[in-house]
py3Dmol code that shows the C-alpha trace and the ligand (Angstrom):
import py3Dmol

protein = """\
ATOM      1  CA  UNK A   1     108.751 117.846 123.859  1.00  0.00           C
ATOM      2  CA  UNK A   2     105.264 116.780 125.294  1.00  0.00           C
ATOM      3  CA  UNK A   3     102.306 118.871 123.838  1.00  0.00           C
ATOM      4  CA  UNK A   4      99.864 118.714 126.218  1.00  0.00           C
ATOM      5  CA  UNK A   5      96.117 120.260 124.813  1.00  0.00           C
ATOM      6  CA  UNK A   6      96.797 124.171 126.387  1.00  0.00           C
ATOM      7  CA  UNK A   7     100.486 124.342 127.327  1.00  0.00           C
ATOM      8  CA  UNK A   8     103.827 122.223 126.601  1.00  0.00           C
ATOM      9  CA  UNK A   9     107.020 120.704 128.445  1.00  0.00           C
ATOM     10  CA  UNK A  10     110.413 120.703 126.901  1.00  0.00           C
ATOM     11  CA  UNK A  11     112.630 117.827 129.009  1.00  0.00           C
ATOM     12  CA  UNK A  12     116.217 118.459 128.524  1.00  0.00           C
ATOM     13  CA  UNK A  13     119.383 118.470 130.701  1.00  0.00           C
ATOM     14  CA  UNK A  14     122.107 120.919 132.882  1.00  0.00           C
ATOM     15  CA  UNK A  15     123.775 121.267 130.015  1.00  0.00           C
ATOM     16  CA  UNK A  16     120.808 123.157 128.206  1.00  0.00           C
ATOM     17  CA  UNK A  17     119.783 125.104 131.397  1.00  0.00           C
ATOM     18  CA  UNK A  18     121.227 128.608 129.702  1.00  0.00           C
ATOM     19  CA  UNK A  19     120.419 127.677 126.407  1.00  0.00           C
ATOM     20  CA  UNK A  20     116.672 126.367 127.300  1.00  0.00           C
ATOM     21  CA  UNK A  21     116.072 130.058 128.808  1.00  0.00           C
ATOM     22  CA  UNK A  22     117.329 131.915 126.183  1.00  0.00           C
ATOM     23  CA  UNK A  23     115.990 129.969 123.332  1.00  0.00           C
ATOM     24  CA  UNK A  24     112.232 127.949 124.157  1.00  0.00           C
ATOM     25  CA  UNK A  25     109.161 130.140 124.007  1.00  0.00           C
ATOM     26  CA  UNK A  26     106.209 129.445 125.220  1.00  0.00           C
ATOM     27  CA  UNK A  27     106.982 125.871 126.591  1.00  0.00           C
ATOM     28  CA  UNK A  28     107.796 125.347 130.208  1.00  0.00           C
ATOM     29  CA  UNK A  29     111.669 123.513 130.616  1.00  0.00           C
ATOM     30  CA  UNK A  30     112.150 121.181 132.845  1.00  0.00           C
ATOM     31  CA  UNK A  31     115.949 120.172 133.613  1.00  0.00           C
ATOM     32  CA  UNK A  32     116.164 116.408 134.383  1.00  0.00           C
ATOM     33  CA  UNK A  33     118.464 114.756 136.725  1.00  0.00           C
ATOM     34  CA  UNK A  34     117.773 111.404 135.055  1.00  0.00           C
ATOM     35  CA  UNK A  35     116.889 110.260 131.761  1.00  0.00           C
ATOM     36  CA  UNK A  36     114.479 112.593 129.343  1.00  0.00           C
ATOM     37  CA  UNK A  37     112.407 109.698 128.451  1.00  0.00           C
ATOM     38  CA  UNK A  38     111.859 108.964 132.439  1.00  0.00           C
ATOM     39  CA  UNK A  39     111.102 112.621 133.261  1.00  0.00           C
ATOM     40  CA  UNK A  40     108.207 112.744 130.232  1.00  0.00           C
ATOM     41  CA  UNK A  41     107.156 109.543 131.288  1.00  0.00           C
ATOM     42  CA  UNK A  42     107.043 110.738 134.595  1.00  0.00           C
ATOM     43  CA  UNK A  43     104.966 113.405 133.882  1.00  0.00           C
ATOM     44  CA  UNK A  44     102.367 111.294 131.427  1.00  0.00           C
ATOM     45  CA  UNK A  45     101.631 109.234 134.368  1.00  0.00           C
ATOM     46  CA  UNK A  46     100.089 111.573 136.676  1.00  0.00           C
ATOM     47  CA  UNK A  47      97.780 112.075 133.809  1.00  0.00           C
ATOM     48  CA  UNK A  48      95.545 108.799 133.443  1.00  0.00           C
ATOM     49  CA  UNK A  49      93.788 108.176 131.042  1.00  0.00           C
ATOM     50  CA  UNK A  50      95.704 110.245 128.505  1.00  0.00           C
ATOM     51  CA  UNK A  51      95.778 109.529 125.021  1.00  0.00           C
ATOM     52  CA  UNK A  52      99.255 110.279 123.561  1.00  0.00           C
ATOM     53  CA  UNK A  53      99.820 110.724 120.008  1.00  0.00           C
ATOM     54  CA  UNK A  54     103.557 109.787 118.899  1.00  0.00           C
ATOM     55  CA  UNK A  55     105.763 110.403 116.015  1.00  0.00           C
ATOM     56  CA  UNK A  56     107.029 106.580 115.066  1.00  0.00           C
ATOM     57  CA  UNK A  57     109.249 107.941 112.595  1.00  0.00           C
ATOM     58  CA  UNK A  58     110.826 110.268 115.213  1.00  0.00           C
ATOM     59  CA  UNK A  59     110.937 107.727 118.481  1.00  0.00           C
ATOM     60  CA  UNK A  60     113.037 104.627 118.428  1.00  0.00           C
ATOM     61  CA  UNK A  61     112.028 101.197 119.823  1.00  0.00           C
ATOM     62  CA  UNK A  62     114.280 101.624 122.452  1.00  0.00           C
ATOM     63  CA  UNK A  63     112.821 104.948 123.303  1.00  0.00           C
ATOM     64  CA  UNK A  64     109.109 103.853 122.842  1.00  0.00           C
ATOM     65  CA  UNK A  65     109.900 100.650 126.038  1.00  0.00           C
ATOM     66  CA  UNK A  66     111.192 103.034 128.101  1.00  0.00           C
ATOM     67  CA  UNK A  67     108.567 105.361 128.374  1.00  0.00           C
ATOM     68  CA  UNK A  68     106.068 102.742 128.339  1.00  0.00           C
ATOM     69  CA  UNK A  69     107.922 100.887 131.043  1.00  0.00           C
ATOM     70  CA  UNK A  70     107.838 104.576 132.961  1.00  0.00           C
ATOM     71  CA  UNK A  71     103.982 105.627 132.156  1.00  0.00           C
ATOM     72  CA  UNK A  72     102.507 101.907 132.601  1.00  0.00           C
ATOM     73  CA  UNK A  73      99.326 101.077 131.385  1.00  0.00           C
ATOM     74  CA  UNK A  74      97.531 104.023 132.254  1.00  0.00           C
ATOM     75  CA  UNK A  75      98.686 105.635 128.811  1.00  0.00           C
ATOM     76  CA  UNK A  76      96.666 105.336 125.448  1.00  0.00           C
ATOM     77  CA  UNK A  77      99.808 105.196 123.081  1.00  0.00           C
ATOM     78  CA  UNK A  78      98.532 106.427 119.087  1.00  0.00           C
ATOM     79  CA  UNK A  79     100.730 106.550 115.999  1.00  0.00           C
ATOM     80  CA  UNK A  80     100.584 109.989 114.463  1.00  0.00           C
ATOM     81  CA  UNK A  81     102.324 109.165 111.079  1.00  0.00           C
ATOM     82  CA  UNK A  82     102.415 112.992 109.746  1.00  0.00           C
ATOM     83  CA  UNK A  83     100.920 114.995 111.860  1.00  0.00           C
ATOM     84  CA  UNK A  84     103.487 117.428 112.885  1.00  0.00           C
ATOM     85  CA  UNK A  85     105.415 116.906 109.367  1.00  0.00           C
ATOM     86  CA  UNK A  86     102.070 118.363 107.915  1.00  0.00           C
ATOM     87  CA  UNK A  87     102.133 121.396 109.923  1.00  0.00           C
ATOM     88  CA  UNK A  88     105.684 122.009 109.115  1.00  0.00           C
ATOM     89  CA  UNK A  89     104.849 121.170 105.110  1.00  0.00           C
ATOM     90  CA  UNK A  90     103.333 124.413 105.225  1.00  0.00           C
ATOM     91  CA  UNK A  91     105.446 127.500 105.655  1.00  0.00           C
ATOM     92  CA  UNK A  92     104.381 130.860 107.170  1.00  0.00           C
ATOM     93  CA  UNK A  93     105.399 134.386 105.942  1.00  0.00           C
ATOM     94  CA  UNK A  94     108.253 134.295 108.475  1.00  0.00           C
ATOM     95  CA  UNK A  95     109.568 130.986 107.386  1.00  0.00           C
ATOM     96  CA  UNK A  96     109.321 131.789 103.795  1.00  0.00           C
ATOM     97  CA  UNK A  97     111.624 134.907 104.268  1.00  0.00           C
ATOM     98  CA  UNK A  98     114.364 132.301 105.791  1.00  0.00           C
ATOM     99  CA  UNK A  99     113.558 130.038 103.203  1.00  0.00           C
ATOM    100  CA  UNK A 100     114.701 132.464 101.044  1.00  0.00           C
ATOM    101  CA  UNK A 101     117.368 133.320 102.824  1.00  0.00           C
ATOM    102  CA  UNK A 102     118.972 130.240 103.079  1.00  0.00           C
ATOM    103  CA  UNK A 103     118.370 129.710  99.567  1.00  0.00           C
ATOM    104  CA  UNK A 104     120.213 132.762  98.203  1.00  0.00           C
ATOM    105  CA  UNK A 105     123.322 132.127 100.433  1.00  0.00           C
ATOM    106  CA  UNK A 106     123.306 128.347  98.504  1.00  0.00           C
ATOM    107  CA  UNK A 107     123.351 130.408  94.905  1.00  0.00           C
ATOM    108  CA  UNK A 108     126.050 132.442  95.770  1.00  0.00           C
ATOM    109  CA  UNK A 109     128.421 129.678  97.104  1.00  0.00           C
ATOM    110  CA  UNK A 110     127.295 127.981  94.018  1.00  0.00           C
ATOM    111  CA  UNK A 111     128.026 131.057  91.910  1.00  0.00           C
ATOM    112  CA  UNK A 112     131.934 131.567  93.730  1.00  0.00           C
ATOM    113  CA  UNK A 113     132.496 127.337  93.560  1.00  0.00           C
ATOM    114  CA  UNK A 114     131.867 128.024  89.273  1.00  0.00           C
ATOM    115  CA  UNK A 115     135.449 129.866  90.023  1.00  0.00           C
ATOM    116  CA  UNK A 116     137.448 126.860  91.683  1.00  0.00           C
ATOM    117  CA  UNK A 117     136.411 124.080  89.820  1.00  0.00           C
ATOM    118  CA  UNK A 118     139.369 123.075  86.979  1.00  0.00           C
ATOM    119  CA  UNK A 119     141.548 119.893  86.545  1.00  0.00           C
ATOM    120  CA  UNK A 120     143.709 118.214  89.471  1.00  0.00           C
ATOM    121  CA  UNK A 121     141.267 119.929  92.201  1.00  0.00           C
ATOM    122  CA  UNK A 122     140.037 116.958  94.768  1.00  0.00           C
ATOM    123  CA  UNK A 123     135.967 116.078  95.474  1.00  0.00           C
ATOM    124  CA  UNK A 124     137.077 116.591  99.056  1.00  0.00           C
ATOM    125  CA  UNK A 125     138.760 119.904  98.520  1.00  0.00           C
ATOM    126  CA  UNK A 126     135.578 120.956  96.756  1.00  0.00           C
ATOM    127  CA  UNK A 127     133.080 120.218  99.464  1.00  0.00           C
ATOM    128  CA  UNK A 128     135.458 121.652 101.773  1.00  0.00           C
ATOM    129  CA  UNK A 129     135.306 124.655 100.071  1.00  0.00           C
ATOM    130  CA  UNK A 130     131.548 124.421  99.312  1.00  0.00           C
ATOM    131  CA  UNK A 131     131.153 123.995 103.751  1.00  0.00           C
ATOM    132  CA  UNK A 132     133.612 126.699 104.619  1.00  0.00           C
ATOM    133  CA  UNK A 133     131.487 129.288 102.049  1.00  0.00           C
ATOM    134  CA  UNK A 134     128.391 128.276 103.539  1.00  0.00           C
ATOM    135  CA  UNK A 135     129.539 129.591 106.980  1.00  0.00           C
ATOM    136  CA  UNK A 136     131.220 131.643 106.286  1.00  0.00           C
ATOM    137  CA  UNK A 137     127.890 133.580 104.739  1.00  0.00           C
ATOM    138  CA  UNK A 138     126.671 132.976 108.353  1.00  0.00           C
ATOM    139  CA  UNK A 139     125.135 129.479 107.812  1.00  0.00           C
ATOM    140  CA  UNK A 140     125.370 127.419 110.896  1.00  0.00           C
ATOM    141  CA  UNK A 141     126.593 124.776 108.674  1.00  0.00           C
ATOM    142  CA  UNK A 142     126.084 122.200 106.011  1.00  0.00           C
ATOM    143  CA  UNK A 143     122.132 120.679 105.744  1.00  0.00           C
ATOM    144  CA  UNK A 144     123.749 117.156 104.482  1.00  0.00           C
ATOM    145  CA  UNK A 145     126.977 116.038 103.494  1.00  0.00           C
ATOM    146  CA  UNK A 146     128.314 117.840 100.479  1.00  0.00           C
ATOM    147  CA  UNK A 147     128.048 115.782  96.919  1.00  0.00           C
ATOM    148  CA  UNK A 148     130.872 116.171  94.748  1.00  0.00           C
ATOM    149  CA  UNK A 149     131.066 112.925  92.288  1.00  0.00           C
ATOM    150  CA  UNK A 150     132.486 113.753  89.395  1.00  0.00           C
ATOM    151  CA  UNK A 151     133.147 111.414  85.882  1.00  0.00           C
ATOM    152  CA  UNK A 152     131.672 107.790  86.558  1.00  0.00           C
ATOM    153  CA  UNK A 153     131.116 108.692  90.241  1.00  0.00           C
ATOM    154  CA  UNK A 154     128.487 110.730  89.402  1.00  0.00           C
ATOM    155  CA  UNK A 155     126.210 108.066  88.237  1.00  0.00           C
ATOM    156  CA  UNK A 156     125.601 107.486  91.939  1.00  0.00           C
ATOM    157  CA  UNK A 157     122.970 109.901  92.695  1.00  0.00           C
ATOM    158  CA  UNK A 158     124.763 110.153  96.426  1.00  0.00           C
ATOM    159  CA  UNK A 159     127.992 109.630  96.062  1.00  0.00           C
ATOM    160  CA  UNK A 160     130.405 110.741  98.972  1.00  0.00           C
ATOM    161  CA  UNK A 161     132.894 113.069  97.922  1.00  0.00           C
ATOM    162  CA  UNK A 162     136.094 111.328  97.957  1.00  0.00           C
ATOM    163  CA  UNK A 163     140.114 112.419  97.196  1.00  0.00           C
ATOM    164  CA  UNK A 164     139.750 111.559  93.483  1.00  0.00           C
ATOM    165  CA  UNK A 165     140.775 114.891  91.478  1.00  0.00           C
ATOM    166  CA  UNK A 166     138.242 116.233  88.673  1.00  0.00           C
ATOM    167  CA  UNK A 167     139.862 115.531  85.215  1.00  0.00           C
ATOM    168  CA  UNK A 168     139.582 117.321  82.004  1.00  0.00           C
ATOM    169  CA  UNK A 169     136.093 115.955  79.900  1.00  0.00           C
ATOM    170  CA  UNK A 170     134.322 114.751  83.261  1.00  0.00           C
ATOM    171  CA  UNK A 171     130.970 115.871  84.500  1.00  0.00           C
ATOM    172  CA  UNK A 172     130.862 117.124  88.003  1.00  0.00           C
ATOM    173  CA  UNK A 173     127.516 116.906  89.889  1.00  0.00           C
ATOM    174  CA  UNK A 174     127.733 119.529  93.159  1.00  0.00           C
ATOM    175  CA  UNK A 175     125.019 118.687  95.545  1.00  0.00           C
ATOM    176  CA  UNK A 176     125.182 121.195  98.035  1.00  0.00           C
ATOM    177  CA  UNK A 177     122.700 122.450 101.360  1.00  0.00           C
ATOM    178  CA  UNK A 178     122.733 125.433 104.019  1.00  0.00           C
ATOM    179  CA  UNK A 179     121.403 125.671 107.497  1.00  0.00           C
ATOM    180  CA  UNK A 180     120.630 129.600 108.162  1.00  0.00           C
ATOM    181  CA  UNK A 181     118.477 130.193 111.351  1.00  0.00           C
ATOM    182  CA  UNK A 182     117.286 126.965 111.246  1.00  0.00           C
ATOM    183  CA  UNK A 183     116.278 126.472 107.327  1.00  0.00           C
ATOM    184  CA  UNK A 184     117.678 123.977 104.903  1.00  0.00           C
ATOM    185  CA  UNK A 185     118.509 125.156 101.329  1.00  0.00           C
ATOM    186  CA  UNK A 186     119.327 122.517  98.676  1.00  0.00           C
ATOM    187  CA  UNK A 187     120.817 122.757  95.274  1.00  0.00           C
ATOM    188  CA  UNK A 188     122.565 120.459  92.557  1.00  0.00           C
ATOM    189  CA  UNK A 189     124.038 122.081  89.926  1.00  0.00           C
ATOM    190  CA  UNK A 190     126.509 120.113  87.172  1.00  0.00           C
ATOM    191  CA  UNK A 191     128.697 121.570  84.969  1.00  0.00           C
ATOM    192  CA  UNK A 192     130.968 120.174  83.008  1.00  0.00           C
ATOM    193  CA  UNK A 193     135.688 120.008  82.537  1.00  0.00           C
ATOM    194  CA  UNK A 194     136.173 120.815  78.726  1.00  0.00           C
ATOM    195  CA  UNK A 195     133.840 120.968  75.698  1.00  0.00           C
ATOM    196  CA  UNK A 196     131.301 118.276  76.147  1.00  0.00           C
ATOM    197  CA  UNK A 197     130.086 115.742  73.717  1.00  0.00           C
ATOM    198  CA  UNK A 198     126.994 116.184  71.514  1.00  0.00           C
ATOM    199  CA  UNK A 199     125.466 113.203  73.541  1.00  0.00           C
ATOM    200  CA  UNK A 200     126.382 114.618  77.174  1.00  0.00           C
ATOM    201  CA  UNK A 201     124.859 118.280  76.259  1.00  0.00           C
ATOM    202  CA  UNK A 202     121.627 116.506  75.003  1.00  0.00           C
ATOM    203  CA  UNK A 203     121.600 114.832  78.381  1.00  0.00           C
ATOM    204  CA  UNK A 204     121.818 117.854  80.156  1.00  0.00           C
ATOM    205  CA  UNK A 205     118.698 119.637  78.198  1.00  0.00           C
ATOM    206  CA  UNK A 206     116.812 116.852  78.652  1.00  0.00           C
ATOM    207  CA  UNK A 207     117.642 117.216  82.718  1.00  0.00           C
ATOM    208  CA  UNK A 208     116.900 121.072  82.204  1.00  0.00           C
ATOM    209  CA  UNK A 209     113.352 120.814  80.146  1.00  0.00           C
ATOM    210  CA  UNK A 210     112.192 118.424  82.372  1.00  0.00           C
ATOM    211  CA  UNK A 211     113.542 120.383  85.815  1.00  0.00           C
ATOM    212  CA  UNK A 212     111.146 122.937  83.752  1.00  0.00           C
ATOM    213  CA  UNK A 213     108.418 121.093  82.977  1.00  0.00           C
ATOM    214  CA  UNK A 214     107.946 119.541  86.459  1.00  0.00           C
ATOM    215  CA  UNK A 215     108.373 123.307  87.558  1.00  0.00           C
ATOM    216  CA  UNK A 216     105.348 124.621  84.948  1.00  0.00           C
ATOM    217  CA  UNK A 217     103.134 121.653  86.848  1.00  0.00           C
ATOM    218  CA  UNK A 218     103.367 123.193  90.246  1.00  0.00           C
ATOM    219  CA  UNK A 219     100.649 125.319  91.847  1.00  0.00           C
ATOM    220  CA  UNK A 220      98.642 124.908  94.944  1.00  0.00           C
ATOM    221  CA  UNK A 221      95.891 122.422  94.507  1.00  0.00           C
ATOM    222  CA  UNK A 222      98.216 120.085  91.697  1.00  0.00           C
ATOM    223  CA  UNK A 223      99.124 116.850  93.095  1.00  0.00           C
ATOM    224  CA  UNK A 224     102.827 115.838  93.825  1.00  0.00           C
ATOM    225  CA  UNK A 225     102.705 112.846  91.293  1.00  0.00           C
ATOM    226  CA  UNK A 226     101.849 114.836  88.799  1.00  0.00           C
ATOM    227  CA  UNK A 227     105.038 117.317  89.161  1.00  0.00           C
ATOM    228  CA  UNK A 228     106.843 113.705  89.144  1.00  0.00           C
ATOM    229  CA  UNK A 229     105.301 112.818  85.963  1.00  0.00           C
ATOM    230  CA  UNK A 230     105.988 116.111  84.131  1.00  0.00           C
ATOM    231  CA  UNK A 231     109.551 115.525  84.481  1.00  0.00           C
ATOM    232  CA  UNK A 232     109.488 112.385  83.859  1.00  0.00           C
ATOM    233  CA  UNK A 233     107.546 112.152  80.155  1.00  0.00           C
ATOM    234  CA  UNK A 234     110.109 115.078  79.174  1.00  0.00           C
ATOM    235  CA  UNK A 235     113.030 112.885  80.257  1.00  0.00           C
ATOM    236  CA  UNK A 236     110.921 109.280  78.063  1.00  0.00           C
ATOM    237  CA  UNK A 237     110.846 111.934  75.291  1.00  0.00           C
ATOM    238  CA  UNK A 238     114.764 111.853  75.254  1.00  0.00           C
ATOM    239  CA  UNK A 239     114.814 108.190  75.501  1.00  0.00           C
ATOM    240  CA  UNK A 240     116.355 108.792  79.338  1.00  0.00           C
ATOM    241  CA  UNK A 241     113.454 107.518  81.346  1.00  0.00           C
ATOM    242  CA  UNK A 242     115.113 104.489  82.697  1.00  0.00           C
ATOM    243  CA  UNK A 243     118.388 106.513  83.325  1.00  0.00           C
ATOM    244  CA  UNK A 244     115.945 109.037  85.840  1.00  0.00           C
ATOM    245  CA  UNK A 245     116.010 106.506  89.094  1.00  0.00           C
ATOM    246  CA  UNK A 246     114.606 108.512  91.917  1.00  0.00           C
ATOM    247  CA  UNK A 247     112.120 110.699  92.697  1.00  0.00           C
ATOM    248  CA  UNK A 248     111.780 114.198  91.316  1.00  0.00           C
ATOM    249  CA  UNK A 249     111.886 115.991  94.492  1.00  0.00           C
ATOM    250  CA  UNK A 250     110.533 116.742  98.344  1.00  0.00           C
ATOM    251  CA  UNK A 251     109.723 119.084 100.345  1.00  0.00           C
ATOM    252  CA  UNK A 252     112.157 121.501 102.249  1.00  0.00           C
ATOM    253  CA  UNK A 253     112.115 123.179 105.800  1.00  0.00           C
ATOM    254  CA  UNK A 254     113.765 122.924 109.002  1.00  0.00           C
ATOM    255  CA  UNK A 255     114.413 119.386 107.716  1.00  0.00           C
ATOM    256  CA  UNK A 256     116.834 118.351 104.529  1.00  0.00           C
ATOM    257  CA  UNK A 257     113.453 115.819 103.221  1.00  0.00           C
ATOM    258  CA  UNK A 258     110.229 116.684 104.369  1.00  0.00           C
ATOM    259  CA  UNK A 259     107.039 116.380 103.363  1.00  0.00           C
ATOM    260  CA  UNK A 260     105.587 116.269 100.781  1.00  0.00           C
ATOM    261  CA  UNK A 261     107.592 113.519  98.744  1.00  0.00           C
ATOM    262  CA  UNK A 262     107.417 114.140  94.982  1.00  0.00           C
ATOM    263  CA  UNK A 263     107.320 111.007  93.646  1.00  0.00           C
ATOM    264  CA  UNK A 264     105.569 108.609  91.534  1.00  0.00           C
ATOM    265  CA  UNK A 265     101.782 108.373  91.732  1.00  0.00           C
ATOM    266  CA  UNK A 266     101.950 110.592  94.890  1.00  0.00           C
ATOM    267  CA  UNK A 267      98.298 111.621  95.805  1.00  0.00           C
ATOM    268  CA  UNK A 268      99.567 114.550  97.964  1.00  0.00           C
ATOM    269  CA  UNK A 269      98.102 117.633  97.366  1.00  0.00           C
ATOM    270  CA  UNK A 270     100.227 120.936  96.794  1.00  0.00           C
ATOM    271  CA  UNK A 271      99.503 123.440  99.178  1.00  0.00           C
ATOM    272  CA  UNK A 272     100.514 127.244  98.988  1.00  0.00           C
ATOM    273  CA  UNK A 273     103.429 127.378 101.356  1.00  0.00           C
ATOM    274  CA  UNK A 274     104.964 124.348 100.063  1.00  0.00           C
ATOM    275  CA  UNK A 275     108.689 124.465 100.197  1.00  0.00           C
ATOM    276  CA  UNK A 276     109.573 121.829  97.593  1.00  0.00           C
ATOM    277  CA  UNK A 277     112.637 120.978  95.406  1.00  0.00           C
ATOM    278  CA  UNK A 278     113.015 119.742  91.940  1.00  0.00           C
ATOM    279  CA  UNK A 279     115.306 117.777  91.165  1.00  0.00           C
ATOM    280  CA  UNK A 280     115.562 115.712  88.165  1.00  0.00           C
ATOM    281  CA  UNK A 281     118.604 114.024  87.058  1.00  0.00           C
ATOM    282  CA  UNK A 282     120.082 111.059  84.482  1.00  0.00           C
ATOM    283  CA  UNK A 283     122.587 108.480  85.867  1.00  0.00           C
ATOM    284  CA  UNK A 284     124.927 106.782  83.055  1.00  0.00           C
ATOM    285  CA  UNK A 285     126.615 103.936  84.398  1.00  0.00           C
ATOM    286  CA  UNK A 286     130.662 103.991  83.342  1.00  0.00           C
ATOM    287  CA  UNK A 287     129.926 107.411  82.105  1.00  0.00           C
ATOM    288  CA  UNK A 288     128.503 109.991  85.169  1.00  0.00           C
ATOM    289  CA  UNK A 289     125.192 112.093  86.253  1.00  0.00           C
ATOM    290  CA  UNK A 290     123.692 115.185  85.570  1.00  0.00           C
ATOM    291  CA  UNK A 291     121.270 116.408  87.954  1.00  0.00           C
ATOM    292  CA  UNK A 292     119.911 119.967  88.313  1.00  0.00           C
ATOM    293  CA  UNK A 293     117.974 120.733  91.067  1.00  0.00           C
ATOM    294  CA  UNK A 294     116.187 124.405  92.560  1.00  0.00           C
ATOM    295  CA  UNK A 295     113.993 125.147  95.492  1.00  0.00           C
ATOM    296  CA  UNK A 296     110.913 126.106  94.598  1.00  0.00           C
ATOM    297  CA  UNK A 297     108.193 127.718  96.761  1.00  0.00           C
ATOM    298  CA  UNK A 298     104.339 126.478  95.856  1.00  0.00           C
ATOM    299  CA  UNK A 299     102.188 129.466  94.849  1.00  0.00           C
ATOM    300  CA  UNK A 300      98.168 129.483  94.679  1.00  0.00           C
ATOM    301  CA  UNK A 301      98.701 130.062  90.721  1.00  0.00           C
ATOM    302  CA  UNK A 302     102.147 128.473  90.309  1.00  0.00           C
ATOM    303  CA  UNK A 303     105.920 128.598  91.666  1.00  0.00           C
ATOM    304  CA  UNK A 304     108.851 130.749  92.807  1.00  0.00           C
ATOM    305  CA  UNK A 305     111.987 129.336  92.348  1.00  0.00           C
ATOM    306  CA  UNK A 306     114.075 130.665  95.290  1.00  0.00           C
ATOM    307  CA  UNK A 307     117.948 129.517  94.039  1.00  0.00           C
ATOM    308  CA  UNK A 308     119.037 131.359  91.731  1.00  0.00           C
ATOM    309  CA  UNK A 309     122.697 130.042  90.498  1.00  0.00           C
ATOM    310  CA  UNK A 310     122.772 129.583  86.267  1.00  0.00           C
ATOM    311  CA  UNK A 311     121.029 126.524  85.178  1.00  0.00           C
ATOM    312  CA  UNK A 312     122.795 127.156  82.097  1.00  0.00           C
ATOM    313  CA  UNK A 313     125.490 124.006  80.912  1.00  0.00           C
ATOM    314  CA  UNK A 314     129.073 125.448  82.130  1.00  0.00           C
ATOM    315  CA  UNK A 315     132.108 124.038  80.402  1.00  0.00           C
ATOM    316  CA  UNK A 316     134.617 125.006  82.655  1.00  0.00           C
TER     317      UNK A 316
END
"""
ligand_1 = """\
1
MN
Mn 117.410 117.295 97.360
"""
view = py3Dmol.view(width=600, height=400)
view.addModel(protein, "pdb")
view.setStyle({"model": 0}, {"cartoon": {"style": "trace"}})
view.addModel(ligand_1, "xyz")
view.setStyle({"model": 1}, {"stick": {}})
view.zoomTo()
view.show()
């Protein structure tokens, strides 16, 4: 897509001539014969002189000597870290009501997967089940790859579900996205096979007050560091700081991790509009994870938290 300052191109191909009608508003489409990166560079150079602001995070190298090989030297090339990911930070009314959307139809597959989960069933069949919900709820389909890591696998924060079956006194961390019209959701939720220790159900209030805690920190005008910190002095309360080993949470859109980041000593701002999640969690190695994490929408004078599955400690 080239922005230009009044109007806009969209290059794509034949096989997005039908789709490119139907779907782009308010760009103009232009079907290549060749390569996309040609035809925009094509088009840059008739413009000399132009100063073009570029996404690096979004263009490869590859990409980048191609179009500068196509536009020559008659193209001022600046990098535009954020500029489009802080438009998109910010959600409108309309994008809110998907947001929502998207983040119901994650509760309630959350809320029927409660029913399946028991002894002898596999991670795989799980996420499988977890995928095929999700669509069939009218999600286009999953906004990641479903987590299921359950006993020591869950002290990997991303573990890949694999065909290892859940077993009786195992934790099972469920880390689990939608796509609906376009919106990610994104949800962890961990529950437990069996009666749990004293020591594992202590681990999972700590996860829970300090999920709430970073929660009571956010409002419009808070900075994101300071979400990360509210979690994280709950979790050093419990002696589980060290055990907490990524960030508390990021924002949420039409991407799975946009901004803004919610991490340590982040300076970034909270704006109303801000789709973020929260997402602390405690890794045990030899042992497993617990990790509980809602979507949360930024408020001028605090949060909505838009999943809605129990946060309470199942013992399935
Ligand atoms: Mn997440």
């Amino acid at each position: 897509l080239l922005v230009h300052s009044g109007s806009a191109t969209l290059f794509t191909d034949s096989r997005y001539t039908l789709q490119a009608r139907e779907e782009v508003h308010g760009a103009r489409v232009c079907i290549t014969r060749g390569g996309l990166l040609s035809a925009a560079g094509d088009e840059l150079r008739r413009h000399r002189g132009v100063k073009v602001a570029y996404s690096p995070g979004q263009l490869s190298v590859a990409q980048m000597k191609t179009l500068k090989n196509v536009t020559g030297r008659g193209v001022r090339w600046v990098e535009s870290e954020n500029a489009i990911e802080e438009m998109r930070a910010v959600k409108d009314a309309g994008e809110i009501g998907l947001m929502r959307d998207s983040a119901r139809l994650i509760s309630e597959v959350f809320e029927e997967l409660f029913g399946l989960i028991r002894p002898g069933v596999l991670e795989n069949e799980l996420a499988a089940e977890a995928e095929y919900r999700m669509r069939r709820k009218g999600a286009s389909g999953a906004a990641f790859e479903t987590i299921v890591a359950s006993g020591m696998r869950g002290a990997w924060p991303h573990a890949r579900p694999s065909s290892k079956p859940l077993c009786k006194n195992e934790l099972v961390v469920l880390d689990a996205g939608a796509i609906l019209r376009g919106y990610c959701s994104d949800m962890t939720r961990t529950v437990h096979l069996g009666r749990a220790s004293q020591r594992v159900r202590r681990w999972y209030r700590a996860v829970v007050e300090a999920q709430e805690a970073a929660r009571d920190a956010v409002c419009a005008g808070a900075r994101a560091g300071q979400v990360d910190a509210a979690a994280r002095r709950v979790l050093g309360r419990f002696g589980l700081g060290k055990r907490f080993t990524h960030s508390t949470g990021h924002g949420l859109g039409l991407e799975v991790h946009e901004m803004p980041r919610l991490g340590r000593g982040q300076k970034t701002l909270l704006k109303a509009g801000n789709v973020i999640t929260l997402e602390p969690g405690v890794y045990v190695e030899g042992v497993g994870g617990i990790r509980v994490e809602d979507d949360v929408l930024v408020l001028a004078h605090g949060a909505e938290t838009l999943t809605t599955a129990t946060r309470d400690f199942l013992e399935l």
